[in-house]
C-alpha positions in Angstrom: 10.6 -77.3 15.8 12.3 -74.0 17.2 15.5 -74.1 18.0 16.0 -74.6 22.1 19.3 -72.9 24.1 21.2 -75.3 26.0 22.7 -73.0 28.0 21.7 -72.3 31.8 20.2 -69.0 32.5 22.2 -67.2 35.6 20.3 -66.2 38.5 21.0 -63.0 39.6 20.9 -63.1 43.6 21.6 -60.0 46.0 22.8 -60.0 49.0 21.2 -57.9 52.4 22.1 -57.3 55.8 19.3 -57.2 58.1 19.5 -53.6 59.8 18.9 -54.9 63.7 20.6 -58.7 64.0 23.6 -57.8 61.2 22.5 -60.8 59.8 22.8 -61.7 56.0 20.5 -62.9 53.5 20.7 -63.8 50.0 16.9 -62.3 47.7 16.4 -63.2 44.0 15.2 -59.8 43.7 16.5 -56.3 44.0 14.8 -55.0 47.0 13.2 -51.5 46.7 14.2 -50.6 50.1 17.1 -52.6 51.6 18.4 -50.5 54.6 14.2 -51.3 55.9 14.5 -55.2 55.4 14.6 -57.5 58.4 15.0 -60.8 58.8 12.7 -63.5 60.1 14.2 -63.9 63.5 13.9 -60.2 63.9 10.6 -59.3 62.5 9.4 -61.9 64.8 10.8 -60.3 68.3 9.7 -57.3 67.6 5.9 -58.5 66.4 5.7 -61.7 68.9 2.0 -61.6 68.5 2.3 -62.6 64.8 4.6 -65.5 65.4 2.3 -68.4 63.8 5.2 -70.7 63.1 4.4 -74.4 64.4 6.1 -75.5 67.8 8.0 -77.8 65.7 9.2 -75.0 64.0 10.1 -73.1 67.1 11.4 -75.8 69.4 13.8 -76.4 66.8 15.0 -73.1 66.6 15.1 -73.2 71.0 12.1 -71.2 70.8 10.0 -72.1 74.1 6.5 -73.0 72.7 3.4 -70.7 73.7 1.2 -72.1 76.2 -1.6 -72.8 73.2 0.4 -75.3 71.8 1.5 -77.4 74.6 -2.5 -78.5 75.0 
């Protein structure tokens, strides 16, 4: 049998700023580009027609449902 470590391999996190709501984020992975990311919240207002999340999703965020959804 080979020989296993026992010690925990450190994740290496960084941390982001999203460049329109100031908000910060924490990635796994060094982003190529950070001053372009966004976050959710805004990636979503300024593309509402992508915004696919459930109703569940939005009312719990105080997100008024589409009219689709309230069938």
């Amino acid at each position: 049998m080979g020989f296993r470590s026992r010690r925990k391999r450190e994740k290496i996190t960084h941390n982001y700023t999203c460049s329109l709501t100031n908000e910060e984020f924490v990635t796994t992975e060094k982003a190529p580009n950070p001053k372009e990311l966004l976050s959710v919240k805004a990636f979503y207002d300024m593309n509402p027609e992508m915004d696919d999340r459930p109703a569940i999703v939005k009312k719990k965020m105080g997100l008024p449902a589409s009219n689709e959804e309230k069938h």
